[in-house]
C-alpha positions in Angstrom: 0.0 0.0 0.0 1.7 3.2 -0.9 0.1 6.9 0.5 0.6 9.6 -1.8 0.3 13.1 -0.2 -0.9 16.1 -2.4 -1.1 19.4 -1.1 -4.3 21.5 -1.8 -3.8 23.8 -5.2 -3.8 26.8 -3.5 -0.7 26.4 -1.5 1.5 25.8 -4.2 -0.1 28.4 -6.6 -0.1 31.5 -5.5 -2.6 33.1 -7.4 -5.1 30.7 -6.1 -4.5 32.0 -2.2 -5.3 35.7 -3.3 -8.2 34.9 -5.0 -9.2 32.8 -1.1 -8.1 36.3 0.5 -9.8 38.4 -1.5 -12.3 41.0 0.1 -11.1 40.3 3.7 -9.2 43.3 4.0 -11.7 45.3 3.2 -13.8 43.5 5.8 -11.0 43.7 8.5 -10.9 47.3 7.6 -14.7 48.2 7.7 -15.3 46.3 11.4 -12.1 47.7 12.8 -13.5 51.2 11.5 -16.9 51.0 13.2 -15.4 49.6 16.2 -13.2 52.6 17.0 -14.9 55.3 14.8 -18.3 54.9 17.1 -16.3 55.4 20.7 -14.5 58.1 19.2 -17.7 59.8 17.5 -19.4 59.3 21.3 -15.8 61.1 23.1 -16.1 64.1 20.5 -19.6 64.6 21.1 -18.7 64.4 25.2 -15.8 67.0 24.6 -17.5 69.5 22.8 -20.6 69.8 25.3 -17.4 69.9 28.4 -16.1 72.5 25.9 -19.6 74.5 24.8 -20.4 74.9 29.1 -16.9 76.0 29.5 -17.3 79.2 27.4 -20.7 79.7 28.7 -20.2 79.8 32.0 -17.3 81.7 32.1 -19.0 84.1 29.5 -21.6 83.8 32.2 -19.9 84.8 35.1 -18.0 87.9 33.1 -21.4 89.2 32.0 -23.1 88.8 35.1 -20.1 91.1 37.5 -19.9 93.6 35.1 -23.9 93.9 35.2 -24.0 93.7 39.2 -21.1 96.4 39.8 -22.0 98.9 37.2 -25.8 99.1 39.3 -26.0 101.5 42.4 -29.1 99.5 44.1 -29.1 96.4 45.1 -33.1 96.0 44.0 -31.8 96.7 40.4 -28.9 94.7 40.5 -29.8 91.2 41.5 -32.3 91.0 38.4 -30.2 92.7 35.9 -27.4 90.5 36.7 -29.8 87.6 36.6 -30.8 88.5 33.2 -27.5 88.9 31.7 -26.7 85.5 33.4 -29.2 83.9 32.1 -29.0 85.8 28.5 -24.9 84.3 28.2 -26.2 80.9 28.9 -28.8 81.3 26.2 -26.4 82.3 23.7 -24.4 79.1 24.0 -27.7 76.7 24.5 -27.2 75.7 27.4 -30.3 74.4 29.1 -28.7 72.2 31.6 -29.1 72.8 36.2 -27.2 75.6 36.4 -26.4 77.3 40.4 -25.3 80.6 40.7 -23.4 82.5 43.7 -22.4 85.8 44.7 -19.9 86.5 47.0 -18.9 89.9 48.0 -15.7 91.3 49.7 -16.1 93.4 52.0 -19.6 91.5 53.3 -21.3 94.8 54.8 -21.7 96.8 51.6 -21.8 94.9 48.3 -22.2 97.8 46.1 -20.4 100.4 48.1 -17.2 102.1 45.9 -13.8 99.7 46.0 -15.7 96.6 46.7 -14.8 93.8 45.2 -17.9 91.0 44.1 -17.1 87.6 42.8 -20.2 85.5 40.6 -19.8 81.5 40.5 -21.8 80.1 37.7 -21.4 75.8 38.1 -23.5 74.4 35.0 -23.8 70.3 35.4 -22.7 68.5 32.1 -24.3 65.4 30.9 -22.0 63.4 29.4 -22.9 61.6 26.5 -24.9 57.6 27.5 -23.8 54.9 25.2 -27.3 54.0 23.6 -26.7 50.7 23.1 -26.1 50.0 26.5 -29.7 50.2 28.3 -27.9 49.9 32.0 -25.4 52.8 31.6 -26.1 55.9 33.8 -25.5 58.9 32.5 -22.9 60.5 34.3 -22.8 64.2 34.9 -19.5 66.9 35.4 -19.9 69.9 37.1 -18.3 73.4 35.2 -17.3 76.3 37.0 -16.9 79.8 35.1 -16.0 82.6 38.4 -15.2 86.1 37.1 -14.5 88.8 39.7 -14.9 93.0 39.5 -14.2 95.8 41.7 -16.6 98.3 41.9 -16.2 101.2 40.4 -16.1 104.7 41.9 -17.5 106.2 38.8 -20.4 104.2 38.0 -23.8 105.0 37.5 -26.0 107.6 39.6 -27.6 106.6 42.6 
C-alpha cells in the first residue's frame, strides 16, 4: 500500500490564495473602523458639550459682575445681573441645572465704591450615554466659570 500526499492547489499556486483572501481586507478594515470610529464619534460629542459649558459659563460669570457692579441699588442689580446670566447661557444653549453665587468682599456693603464682588456660575454636564447600553447611567460633570470686579467709583447715579 503506498500513501501519496498532495497538497491543496492553493498552497503551491499563488494566485489561487489571493483569490481565497480576497475581500477580507476590506472587511478587516470596515469592522475595525466601526469599532473605533463609534467610541471616538461618542468622546467628540462628550468634549464639545465639556467644551460649549466651559465658554458659557465663564462668558456667564463675566457678564453677570460687570452687570452687578455697574448698578447702584441692590433691588436693580440682582435682576439685571440675573438676566444677563441667564442671557450668556442662552447664547451658548445651554439648558442644563445651572447654580449661581455671589460672594462679596467686603460683606457689609456689596455695592459700596472699592468693593470687590465675585459671581460663580457651576453648569452640570451630561456626558454623552452609550445607547446601546440600556444599564449605563449617565454620568454628569460639574463646570465652574468665576469672574471677579471691583466696583467702580465712577459708576452710575444713585
Amino acid at each position: 500500500m503506498r500513501f501519496v500526499w498532495k497538497p491543496p492547489p492553493h498552497w503551491s499556486d499563488p494566485t489561487n490564495r489571493r483569490e481565497l483572501d480576497a475581500g477580507r481586507a476590506s472587511l478587516e478594515f470596515l469592522v475595525a473602523g466601526v469599532v473605533l470610529f463609534i467610541p471616538l464619534v461618542l468622546l467628540t460629542v462628550s468634549l464639545w458639550g465639556l467644551q460649549q459649558a466651559a465658554l458659557a459659563t465663564d462668558a456667564a460669570a463675566r457678564h453677570g459682575v460687570r452687570v452687578f457692579t455697574q448698578h447702584t441699588v441692590l433691588s436693580s442689580a440682582v435682576p439685571g445681573t440675573q438676566r444677563a446670566i441667564s442671557d450668556a447661557l442662552e447664547a451658548f444653549t445651554i439648558d442644563h441645572d445651572v447654580a449661581v453665587s455671589l460672594r462679596c468682599r467686603p460683606t457689609s456693603g456689596c455695592l459700596d465704591p472699592g468693593s470687590w464682588v465675585e459671581i460663580t456660575v457651576v453648569a452640570d454636564v451630561p456626558l454623552g450615554a452609550i445607547p446601546l447600553i440600556p444599564a449605563a447611567l449617565p454620568v454628569s460633570v460639574p463646570i465652574t466659570g468665576v469672574a471677579s470686579a471691583q466696583v467702580s467709583d465712577y459708576r452710575g447715579d444713585p
